[in-house]
PASEBA-1860 file (N, C-alpha, C; in nm, 3 decimals):
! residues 268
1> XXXXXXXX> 1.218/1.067/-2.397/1.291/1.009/-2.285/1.378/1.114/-2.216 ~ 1.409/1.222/-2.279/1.515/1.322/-2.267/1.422/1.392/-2.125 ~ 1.334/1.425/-2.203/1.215/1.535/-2.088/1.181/1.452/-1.981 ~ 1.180/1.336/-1.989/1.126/1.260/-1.859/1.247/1.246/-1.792 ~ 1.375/1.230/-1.817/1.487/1.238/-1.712/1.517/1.395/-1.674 ~ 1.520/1.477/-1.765/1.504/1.599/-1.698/1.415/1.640/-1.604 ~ 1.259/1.650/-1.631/1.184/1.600/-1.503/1.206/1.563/-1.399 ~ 1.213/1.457/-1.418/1.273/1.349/-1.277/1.376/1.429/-1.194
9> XXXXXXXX> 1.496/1.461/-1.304/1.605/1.535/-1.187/1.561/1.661/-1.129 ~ 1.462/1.723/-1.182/1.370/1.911/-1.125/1.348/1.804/-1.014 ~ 1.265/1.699/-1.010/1.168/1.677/-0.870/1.261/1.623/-0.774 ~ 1.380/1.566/-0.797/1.488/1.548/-0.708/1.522/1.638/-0.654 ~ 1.608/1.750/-0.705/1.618/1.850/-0.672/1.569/1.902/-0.589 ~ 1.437/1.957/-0.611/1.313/1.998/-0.569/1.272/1.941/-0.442 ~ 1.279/1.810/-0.397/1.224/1.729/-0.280/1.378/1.713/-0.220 ~ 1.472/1.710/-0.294/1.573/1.710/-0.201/1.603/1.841/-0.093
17> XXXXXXXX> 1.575/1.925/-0.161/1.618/2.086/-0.101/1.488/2.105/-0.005 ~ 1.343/2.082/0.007/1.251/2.055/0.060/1.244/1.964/0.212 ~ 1.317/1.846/0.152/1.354/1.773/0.272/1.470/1.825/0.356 ~ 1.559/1.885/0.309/1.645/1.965/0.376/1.548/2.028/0.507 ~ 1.471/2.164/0.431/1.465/2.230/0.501/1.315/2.189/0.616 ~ 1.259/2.112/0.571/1.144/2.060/0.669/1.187/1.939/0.732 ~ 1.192/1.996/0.892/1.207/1.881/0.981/1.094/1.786/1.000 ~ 0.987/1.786/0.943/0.864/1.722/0.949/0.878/1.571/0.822
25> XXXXXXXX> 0.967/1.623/0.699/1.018/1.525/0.645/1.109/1.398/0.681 ~ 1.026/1.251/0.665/1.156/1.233/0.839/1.259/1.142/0.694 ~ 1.221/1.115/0.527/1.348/1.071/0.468/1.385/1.183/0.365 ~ 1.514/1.157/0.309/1.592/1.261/0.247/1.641/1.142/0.152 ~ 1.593/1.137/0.024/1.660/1.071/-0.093/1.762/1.138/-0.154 ~ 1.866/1.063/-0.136/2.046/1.093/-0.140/2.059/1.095/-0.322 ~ 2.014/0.983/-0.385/2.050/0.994/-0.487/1.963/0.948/-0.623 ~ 1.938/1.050/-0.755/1.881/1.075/-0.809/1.835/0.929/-0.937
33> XXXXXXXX> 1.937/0.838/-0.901/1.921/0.735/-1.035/1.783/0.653/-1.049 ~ 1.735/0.652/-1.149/1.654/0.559/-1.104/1.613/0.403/-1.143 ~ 1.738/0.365/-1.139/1.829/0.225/-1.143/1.922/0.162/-1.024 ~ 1.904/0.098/-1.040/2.016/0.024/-0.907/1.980/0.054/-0.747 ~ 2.082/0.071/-0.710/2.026/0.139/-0.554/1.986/0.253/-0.523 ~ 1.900/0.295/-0.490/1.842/0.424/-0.460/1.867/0.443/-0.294 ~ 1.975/0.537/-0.256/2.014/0.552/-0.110/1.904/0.652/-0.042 ~ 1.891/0.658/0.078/1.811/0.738/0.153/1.870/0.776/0.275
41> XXXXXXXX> 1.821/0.867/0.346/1.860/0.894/0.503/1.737/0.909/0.586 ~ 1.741/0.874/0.682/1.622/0.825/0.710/1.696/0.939/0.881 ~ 1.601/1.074/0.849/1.638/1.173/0.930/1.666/1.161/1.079 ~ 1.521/1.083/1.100/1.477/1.068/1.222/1.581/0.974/1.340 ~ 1.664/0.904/1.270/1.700/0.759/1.302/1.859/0.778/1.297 ~ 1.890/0.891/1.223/1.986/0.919/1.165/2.081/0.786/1.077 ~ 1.986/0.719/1.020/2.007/0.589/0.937/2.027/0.579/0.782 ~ 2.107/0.572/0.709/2.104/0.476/0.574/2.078/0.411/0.582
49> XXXXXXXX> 1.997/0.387/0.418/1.942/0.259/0.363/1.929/0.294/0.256 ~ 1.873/0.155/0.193/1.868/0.146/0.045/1.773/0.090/-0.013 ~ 1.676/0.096/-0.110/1.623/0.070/-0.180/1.672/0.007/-0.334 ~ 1.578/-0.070/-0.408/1.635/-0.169/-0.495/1.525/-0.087/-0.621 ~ 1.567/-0.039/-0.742/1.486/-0.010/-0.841/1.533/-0.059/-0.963 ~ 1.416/-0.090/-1.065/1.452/-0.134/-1.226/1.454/-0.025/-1.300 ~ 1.373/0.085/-1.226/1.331/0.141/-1.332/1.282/0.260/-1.271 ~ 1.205/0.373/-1.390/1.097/0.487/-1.341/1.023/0.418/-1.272
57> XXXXXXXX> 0.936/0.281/-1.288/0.795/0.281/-1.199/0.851/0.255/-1.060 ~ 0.955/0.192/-1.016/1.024/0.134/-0.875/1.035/0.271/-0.820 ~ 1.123/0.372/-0.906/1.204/0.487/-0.836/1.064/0.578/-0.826 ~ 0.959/0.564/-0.899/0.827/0.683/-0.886/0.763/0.598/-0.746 ~ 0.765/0.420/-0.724/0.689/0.396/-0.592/0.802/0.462/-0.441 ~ 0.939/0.429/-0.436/0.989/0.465/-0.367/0.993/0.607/-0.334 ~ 0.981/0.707/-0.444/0.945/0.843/-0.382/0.830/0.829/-0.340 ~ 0.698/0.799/-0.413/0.582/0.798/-0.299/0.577/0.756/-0.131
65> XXXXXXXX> 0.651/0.698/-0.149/0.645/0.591/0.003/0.727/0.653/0.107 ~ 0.851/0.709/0.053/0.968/0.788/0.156/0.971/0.950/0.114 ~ 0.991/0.948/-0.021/0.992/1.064/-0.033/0.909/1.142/0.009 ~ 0.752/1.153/-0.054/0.603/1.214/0.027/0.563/1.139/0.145 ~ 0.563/1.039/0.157/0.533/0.985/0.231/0.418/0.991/0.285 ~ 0.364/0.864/0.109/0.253/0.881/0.130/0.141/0.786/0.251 ~ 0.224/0.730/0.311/0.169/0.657/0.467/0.136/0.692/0.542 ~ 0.262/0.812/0.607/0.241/0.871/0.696/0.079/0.934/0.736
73> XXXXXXXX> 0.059/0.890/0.858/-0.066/0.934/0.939/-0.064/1.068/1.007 ~ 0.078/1.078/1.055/0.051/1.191/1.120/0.008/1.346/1.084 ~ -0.039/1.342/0.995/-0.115/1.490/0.967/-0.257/1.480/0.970 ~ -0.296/1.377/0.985/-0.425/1.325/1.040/-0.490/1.373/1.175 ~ -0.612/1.427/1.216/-0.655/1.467/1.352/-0.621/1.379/1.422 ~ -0.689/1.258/1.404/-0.650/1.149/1.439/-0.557/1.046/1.483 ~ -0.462/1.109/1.454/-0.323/1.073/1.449/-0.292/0.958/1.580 ~ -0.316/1.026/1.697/-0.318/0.998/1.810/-0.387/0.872/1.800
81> XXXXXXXX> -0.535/0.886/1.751/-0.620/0.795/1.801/-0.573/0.637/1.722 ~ -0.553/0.648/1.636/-0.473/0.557/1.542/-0.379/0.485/1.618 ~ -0.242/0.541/1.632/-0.124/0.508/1.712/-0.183/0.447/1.829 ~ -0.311/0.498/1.925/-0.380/0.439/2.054/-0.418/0.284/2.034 ~ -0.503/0.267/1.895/-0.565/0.207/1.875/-0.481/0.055/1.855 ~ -0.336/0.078/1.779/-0.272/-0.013/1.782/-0.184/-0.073/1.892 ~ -0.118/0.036/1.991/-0.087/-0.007/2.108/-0.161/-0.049/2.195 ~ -0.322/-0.017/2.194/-0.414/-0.107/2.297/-0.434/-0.290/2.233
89> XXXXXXXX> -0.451/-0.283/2.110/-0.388/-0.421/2.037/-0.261/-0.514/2.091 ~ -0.214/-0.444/2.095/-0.074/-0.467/2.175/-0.084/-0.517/2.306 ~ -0.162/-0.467/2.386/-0.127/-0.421/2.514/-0.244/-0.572/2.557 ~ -0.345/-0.584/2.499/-0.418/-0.693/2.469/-0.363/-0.798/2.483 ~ -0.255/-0.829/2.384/-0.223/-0.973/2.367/-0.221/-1.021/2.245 ~ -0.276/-0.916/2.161/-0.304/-0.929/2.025/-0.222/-0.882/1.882 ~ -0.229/-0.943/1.775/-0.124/-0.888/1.685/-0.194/-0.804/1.573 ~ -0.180/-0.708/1.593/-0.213/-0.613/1.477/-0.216/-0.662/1.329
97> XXXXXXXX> -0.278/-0.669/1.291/-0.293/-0.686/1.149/-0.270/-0.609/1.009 ~ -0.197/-0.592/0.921/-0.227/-0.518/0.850/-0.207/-0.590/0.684 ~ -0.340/-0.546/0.564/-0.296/-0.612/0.468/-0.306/-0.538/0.394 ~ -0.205/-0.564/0.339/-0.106/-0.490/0.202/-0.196/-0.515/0.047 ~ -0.309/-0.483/0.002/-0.362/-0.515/-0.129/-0.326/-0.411/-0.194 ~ -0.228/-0.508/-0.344/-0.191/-0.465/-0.439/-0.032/-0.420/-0.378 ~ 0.076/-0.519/-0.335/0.165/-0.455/-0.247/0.332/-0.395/-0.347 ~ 0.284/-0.414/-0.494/0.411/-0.391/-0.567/0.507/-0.430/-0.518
105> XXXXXXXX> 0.605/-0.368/-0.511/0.740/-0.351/-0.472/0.748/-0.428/-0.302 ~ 0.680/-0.408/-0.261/0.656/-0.402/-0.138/0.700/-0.303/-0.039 ~ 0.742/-0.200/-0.109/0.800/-0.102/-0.024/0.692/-0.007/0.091 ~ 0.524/-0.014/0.049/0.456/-0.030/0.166/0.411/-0.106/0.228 ~ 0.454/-0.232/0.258/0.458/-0.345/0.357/0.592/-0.298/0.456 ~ 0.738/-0.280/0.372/0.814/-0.259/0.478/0.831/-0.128/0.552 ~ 0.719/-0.048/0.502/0.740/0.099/0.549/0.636/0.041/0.665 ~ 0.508/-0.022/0.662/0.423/-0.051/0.788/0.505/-0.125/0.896
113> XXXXXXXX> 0.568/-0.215/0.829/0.654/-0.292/0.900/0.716/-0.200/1.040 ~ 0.771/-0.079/0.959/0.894/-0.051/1.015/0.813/0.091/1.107 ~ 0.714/0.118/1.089/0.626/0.189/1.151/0.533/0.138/1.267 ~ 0.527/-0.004/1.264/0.455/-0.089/1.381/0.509/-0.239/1.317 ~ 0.579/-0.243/1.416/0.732/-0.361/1.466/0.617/-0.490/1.473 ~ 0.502/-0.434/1.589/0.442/-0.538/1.651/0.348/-0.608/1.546 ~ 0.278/-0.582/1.458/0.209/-0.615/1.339/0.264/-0.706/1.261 ~ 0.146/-0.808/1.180/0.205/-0.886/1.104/0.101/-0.794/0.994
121> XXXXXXXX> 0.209/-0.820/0.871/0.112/-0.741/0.712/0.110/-0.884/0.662 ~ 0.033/-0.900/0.573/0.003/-0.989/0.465/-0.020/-0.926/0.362 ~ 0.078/-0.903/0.243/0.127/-0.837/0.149/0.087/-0.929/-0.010 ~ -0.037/-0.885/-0.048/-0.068/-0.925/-0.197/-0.039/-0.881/-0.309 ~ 0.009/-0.959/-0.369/0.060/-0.886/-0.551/0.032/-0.996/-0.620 ~ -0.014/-0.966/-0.755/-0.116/-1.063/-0.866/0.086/-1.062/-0.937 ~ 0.133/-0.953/-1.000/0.262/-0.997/-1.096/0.401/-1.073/-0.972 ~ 0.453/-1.139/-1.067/0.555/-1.255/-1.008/0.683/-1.130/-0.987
129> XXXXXXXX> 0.729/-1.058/-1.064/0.852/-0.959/-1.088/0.839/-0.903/-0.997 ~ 0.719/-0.861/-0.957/0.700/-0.725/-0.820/0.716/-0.834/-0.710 ~ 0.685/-0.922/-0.687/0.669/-1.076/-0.574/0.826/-1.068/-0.545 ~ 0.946/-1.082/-0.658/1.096/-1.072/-0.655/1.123/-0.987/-0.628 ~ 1.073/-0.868/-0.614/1.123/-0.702/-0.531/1.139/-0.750/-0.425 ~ 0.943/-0.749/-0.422/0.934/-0.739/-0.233/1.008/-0.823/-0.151 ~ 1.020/-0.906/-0.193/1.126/-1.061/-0.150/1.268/-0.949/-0.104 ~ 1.301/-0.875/-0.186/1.430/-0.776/-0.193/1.460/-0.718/-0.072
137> XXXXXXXX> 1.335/-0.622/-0.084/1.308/-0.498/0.061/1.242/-0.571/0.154 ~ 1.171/-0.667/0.156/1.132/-0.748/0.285/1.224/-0.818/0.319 ~ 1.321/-0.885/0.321/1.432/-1.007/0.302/1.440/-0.973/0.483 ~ 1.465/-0.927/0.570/1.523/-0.873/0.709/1.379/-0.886/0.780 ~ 1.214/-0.839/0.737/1.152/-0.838/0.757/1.065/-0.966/0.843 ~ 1.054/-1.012/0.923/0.976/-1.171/0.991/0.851/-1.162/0.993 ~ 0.794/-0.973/1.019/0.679/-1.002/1.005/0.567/-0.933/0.889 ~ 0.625/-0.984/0.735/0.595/-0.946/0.606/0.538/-1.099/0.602
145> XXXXXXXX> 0.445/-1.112/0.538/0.436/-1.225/0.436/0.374/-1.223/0.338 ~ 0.453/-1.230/0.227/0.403/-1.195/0.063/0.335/-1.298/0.060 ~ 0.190/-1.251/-0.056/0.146/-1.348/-0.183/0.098/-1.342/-0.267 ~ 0.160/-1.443/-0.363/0.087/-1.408/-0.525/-0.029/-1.435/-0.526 ~ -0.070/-1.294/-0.545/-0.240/-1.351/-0.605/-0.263/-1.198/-0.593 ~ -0.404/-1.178/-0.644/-0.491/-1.066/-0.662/-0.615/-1.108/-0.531 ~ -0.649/-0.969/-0.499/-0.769/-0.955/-0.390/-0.889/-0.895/-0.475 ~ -0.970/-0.956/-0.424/-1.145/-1.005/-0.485/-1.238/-0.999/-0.368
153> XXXXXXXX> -1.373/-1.008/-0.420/-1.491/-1.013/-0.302/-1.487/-1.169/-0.305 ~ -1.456/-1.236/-0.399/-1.447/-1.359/-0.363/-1.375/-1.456/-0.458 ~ -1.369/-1.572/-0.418/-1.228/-1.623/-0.466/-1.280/-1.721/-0.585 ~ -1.162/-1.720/-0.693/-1.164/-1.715/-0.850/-1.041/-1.738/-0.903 ~ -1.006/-1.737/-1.019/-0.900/-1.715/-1.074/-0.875/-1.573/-1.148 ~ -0.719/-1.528/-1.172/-0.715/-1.414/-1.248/-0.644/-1.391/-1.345 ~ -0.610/-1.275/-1.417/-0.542/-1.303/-1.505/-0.504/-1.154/-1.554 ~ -0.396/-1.068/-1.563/-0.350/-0.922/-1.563/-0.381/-0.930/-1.698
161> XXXXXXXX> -0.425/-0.806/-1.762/-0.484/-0.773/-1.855/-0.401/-0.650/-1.948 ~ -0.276/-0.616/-1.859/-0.177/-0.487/-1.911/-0.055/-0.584/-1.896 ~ -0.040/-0.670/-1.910/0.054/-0.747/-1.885/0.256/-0.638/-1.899 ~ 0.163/-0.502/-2.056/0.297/-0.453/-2.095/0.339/-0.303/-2.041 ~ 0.195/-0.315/-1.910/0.190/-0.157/-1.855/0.320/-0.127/-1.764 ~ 0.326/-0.048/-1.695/0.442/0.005/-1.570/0.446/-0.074/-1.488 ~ 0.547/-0.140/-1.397/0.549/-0.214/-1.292/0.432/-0.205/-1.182 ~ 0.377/-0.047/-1.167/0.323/0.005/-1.066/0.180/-0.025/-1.137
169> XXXXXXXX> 0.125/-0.045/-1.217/-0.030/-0.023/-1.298/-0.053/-0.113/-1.345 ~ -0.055/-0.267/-1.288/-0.107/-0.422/-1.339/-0.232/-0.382/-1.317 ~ -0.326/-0.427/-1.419/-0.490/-0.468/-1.331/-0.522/-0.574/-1.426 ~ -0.595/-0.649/-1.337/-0.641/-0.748/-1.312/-0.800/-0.778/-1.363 ~ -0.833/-0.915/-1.386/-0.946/-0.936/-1.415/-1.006/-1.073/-1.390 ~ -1.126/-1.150/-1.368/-1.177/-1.229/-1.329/-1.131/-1.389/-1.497 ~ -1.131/-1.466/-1.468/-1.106/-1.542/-1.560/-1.206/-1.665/-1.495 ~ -1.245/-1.724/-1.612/-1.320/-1.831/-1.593/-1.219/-1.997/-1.628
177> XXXXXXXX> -1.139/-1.994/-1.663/-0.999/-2.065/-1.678/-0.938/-2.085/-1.526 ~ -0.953/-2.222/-1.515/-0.844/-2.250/-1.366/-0.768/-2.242/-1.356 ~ -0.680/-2.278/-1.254/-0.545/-2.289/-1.232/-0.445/-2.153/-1.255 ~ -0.341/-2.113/-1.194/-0.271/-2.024/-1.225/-0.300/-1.927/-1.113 ~ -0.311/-1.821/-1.173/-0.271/-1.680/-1.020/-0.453/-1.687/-0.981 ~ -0.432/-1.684/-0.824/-0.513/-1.705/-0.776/-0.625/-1.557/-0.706 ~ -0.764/-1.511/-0.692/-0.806/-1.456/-0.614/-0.812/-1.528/-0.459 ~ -0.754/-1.389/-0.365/-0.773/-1.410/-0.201/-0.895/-1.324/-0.138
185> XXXXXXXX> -0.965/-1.377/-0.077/-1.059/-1.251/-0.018/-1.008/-1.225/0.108 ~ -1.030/-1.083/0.157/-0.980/-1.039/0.271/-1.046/-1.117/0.373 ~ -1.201/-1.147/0.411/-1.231/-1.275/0.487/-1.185/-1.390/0.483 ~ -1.082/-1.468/0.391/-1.003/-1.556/0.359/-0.902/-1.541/0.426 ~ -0.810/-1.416/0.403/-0.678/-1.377/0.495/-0.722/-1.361/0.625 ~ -0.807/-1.316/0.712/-0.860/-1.318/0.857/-0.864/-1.464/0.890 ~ -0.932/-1.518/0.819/-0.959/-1.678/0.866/-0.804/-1.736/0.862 ~ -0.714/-1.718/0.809/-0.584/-1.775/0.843/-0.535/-1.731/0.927
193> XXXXXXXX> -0.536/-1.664/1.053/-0.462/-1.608/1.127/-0.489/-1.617/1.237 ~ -0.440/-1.632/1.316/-0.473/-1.656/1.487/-0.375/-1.565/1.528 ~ -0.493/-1.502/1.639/-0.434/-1.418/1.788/-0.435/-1.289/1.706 ~ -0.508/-1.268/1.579/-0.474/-1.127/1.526/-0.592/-1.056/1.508 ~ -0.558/-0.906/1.526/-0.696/-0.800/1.525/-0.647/-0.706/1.372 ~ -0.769/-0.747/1.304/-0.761/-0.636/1.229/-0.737/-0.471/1.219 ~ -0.656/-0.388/1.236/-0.573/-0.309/1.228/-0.586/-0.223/1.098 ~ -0.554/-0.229/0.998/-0.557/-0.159/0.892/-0.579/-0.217/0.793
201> XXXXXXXX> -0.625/-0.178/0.651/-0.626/-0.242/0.493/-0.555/-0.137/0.393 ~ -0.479/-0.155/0.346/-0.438/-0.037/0.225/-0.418/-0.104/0.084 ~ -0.501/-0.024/-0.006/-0.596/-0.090/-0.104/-0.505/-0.008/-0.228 ~ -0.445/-0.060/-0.337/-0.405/0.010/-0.453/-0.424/-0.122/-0.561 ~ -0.520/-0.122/-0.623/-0.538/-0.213/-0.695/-0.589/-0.212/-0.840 ~ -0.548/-0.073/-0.901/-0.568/-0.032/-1.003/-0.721/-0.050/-1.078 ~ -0.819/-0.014/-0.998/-0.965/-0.004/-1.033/-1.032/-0.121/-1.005 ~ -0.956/-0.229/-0.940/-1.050/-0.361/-0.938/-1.110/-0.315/-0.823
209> XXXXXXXX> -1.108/-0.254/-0.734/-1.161/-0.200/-0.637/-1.298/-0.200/-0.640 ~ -1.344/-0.180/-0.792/-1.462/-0.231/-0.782/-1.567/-0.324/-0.806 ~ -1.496/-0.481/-0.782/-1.506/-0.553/-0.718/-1.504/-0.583/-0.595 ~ -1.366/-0.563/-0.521/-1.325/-0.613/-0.370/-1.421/-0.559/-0.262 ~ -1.569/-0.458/-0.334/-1.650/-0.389/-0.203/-1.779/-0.436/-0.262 ~ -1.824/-0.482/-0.390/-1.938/-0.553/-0.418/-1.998/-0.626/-0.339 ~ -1.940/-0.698/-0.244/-2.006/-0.789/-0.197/-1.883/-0.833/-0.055 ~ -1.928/-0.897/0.031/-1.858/-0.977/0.139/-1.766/-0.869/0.179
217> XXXXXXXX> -1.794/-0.774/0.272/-1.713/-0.633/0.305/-1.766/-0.635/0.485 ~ -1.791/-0.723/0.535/-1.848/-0.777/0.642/-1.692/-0.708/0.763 ~ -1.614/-0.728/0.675/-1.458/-0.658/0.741/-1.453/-0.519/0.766 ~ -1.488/-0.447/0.712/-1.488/-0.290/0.722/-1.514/-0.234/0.827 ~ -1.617/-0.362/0.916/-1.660/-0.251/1.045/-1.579/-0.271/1.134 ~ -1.466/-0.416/1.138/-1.312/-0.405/1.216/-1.232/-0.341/1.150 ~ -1.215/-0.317/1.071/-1.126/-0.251/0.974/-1.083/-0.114/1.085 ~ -0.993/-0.071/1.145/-0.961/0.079/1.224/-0.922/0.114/1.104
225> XXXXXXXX> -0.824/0.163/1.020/-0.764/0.246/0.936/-0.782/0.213/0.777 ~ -0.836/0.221/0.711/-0.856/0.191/0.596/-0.788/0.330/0.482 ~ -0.672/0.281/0.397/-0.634/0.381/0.282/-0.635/0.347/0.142 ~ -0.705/0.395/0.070/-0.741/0.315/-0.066/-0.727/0.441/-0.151 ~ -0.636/0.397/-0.282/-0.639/0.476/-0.386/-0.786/0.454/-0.495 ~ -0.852/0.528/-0.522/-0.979/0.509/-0.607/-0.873/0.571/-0.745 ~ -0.986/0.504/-0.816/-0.925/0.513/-0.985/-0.992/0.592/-1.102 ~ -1.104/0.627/-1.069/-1.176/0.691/-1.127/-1.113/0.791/-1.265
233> XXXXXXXX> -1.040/0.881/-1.187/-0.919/0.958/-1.277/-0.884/0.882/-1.407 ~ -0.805/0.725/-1.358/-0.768/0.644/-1.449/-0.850/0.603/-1.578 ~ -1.031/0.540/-1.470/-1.078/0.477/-1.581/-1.244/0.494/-1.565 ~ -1.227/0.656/-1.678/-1.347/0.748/-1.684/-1.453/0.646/-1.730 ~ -1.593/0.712/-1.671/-1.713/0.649/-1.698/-1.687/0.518/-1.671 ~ -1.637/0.460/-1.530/-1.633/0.274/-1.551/-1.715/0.294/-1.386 ~ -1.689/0.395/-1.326/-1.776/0.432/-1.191/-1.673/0.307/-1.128 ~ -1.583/0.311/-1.098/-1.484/0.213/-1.054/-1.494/0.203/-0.889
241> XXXXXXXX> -1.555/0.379/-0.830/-1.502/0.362/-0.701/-1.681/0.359/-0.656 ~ -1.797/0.341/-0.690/-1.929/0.333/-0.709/-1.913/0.230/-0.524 ~ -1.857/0.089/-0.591/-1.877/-0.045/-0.504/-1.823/0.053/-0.349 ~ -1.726/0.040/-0.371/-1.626/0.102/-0.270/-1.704/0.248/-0.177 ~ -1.787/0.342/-0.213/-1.878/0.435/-0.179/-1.986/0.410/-0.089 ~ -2.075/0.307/-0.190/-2.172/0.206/-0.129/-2.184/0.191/0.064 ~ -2.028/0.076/0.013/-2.000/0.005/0.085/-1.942/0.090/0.215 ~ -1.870/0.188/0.223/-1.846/0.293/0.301/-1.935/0.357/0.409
249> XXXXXXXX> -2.009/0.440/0.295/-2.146/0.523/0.352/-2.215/0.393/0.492 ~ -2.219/0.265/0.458/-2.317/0.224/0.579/-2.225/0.228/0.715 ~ -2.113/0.256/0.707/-2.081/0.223/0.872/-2.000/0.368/0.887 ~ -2.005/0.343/1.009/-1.923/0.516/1.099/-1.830/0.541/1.061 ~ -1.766/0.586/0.986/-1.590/0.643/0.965/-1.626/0.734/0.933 ~ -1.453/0.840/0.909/-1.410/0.981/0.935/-1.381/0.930/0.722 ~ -1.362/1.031/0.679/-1.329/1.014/0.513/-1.222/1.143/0.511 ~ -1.121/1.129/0.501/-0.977/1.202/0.458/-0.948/1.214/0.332
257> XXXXXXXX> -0.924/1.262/0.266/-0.830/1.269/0.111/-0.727/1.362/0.107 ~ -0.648/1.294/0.105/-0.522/1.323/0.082/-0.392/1.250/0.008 ~ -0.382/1.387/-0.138/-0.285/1.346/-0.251/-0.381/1.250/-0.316 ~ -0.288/1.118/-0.377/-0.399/0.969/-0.431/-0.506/0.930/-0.314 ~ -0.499/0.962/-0.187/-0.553/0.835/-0.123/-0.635/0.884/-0.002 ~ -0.768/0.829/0.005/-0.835/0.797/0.155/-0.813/0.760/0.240 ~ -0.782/0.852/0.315/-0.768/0.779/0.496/-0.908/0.770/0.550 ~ -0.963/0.653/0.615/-1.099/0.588/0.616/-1.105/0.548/0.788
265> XXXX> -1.160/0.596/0.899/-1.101/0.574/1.005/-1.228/0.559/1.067 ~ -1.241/0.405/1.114/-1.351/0.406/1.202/-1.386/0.471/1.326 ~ -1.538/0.509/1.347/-1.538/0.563/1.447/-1.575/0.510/1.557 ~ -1.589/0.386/1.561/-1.602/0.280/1.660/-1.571/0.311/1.771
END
């Protein structure tokens, strides 16, 4: 426990003095705990705020999200075309869409949020504890809307299988038992929504992933921005990101990797 808080404070350190000196960093995490409130400055805006953590897995998602920032588009060629793509949405009449699978904490629901105002996210999480975060950091938010459940190619019941893993590393599995936490399919979440264009999907779902592209992926070719962490790393010889490949290869997009994650950008 000793080495992992020592750790932790090198990479504080380390990203603090970093964010200093790169104006391209647009937050600066103020303070190192990783309990209670975790303060930030939010460069660009010249704004405080705060974040809510239990623990290492809260304070390891909130550095991903502000600290690297791992959302951010703009180092993308594309960059432009992205940002275009959602203001012509806009400009339409239409509400951007974006859904949050696998949304933890929810701290990337309110980072999309707060990156495109005009968008509604629909923010999925299978555990109830992470559901009481996001509730936390979304609370100000109108156009978040959490739900419990896990995302599937099609709809089922489920049932977390690490029940005693990290806040950040639930996965999930198909149950033949009713009732209880439910599968949503992303053609399920479209069909609830009126006046909205699909916009983006960002996928962290700890290897079920390969499921959610098996089958009924009929979405992908509206899909503009697609970012999905593959798991492979995690869970050798299970060919986890196989479905997800497949399903890719048939339609036009650009394929990015960068850090955990695919930026997936149609070329429509």
């Amino acid at each position: 426990m000793l080495k992992q808080y020592s750790l932790h404070y090198l990479k504080f350190i380390y990203h603090f003095f970093n964010c200093l000196l790169r104006q391209s960093q647009a937050y600066l995490r103020l303070t190192p705990f990783v309990r209670g409130k975790i303060f930030f400055l939010d460069k660009r805006k010249g704004r405080f705020f705060y974040l809510y953590s239990r623990g290492f897995a809260d304070s390891q998602t909130a550095d991903e999200i502000y600290t690297k920032s791992d959302y951010d588009i703009s180092f993308l060629a594309r960059a432009t075309d992205i940002s275009g793509k959602y203001h012509d949405m806009v400009a339409r009449g239409k509400t951007p869409l974006i859904i949050d699978c696998g949304a933890n904490i929810g701290l990337a629901s309110r980072y999309f949020a707060q990156c495109y105002p005009a968008a509604k996210i629909v923010a999925v999480e299978p555990d109830k504890s992470n559901i009481e975060m996001a509730k936390k950091h979304c609370a100000n938010l109108s156009n978040v809307d959490l739900r419990l459940a896990a995302v599937g190619a099609e709809a089922g019941f489920a049932e977390i299988t690490n029940s005693d893993a990290s806040s950040n590393a639930f996965q999930v599995k198909r149950t033949a038992q009713t009732g209880g936490l439910q599968f949503v399919t992303i053609n399920q979440l479209l069909g609830e929504e009126s006046n909205t264009e699909l916009f983006m999907v960002k996928i962290d779902i700890e290897g079920f992933e390969r499921d959610l592209f098996v089958k009924n992926t009929g979405w992908l070719t509206d899909c503009y921005l697609l970012i999905i962490e593959l798991h492979d790393w995690m869970l050798p010889r299970s060919a986890s990101s196989n479905s997800f490949l497949r399903a890719v290869s048939l339609e036009s997009r650009d394929f990015v990797f960068r850090r955990e994650n695919v930026f997936s950008i149609s070329n429509r």
